[in-house]
C-alpha positions, 0 to 999 in steps of 0.5 A: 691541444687542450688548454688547462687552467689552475685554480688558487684556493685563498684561505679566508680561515681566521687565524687560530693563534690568538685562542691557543696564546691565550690558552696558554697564557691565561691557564700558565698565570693561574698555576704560576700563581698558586706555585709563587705560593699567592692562591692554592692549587684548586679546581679552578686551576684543574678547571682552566687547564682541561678546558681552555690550556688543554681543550682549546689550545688542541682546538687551536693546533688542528686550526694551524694544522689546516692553515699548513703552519707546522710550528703552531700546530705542534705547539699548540697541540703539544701545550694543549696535551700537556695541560691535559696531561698535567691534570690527570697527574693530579686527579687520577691518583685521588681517583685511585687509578694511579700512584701519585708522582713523587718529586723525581718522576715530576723532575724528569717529566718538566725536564723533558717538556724544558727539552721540547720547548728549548728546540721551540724557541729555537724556531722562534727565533725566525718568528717574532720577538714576541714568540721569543720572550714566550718561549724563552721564559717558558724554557727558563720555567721548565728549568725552574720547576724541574731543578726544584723537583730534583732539589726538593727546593721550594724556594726555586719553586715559589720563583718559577712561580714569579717567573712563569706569571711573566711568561704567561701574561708574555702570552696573553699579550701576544694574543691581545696584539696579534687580535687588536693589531688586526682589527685596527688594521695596523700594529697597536701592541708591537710584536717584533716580526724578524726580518728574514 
């Protein structure tokens, strides 16, 4: 009888999360500032959301891909396709490619990544507390941007900027201490594991 033998593989990859909450994080500051009415929308923004909201939050996606993490990578993939998606909403029509979204058309799309991000947070809610308060303030920012595009209210729209500058420094900090609490070693920025 032949004997057989199993081999474990260890993945010793780093983990991508970090790259993609900062991502998110640093490019969701920058417009929040410009839709709380503080900077204009600029190629800054346009700049920061192809390349590091879109770019690599993708790059980070395929790296949770590989690590068999289903939630990041659709996360991280999904943001990182928005961003990218958000820009081209932007520039495609000053190249005359494309009309310009009216306010309905704008509504309908913030809707529907509220939606998605809704069923995200909901998986959160086995994650971490830190997840938590990045996903549900984001929720809370769809629901903002979207309702003042039905409404044609920029009031609400200059508060989803206050509010969506919290989520994304929410997410850079996730970042910060998911980095420094594993070079230390031991939790420097607590990020409330959920006991399961």
């Amino acid at each position: 009888m032949q004997e057989t033998s199993s081999i474990k593989i260890i993945d010793s990859t780093s983990n991508p999360a970090p790259l993609g909450l900062l991502g998110f994080g640093l490019t969701t500051v920058l417009l929040n500032l410009a839709n709380a009415g503080i900077i204009p929308l600029t190629s800054v923004i346009m700049g920061m959301g192809i390349f590091v909201g879109g770019i690599a939050q993708i790059f980070a996606g395929t790296m949770e891909w590989k690590k068999n993490n289903t939630f990041a990578s659709v996360a991280f993939t999904a943001y990182g396709s928005f961003w990218i998606c958000l820009v081209a909403i932007w520039i495609l029509p000053k190249m005359g490619v494309a009309q310009p979204a009216d306010e309905l058309s704008m509504a309908w799309f913030l809707t529907l990544w509220g939606l998605f991000s809704l069923g995200m947070f909901i998986g959160t809610l086995r994650i971490s507390r830190a997840l938590q308060v990045v996903f549900g303030t984001l929720v809370i920012l769809f629901a903002l941007l979207a309702i003042a595009d039905f409404t044609g209210n920029h009031s609400i729209k200059q508060l989803a900027g206050y509010e969506g500058i919290v989520c994304g420094l929410s997410a850079m900090y996730t970042s910060m201490a998911q980095i420094l609490n594993e070079i230390y070693g031991k939790t420097l920025l607590p990020i409330g594991p959920v006991k399961k």
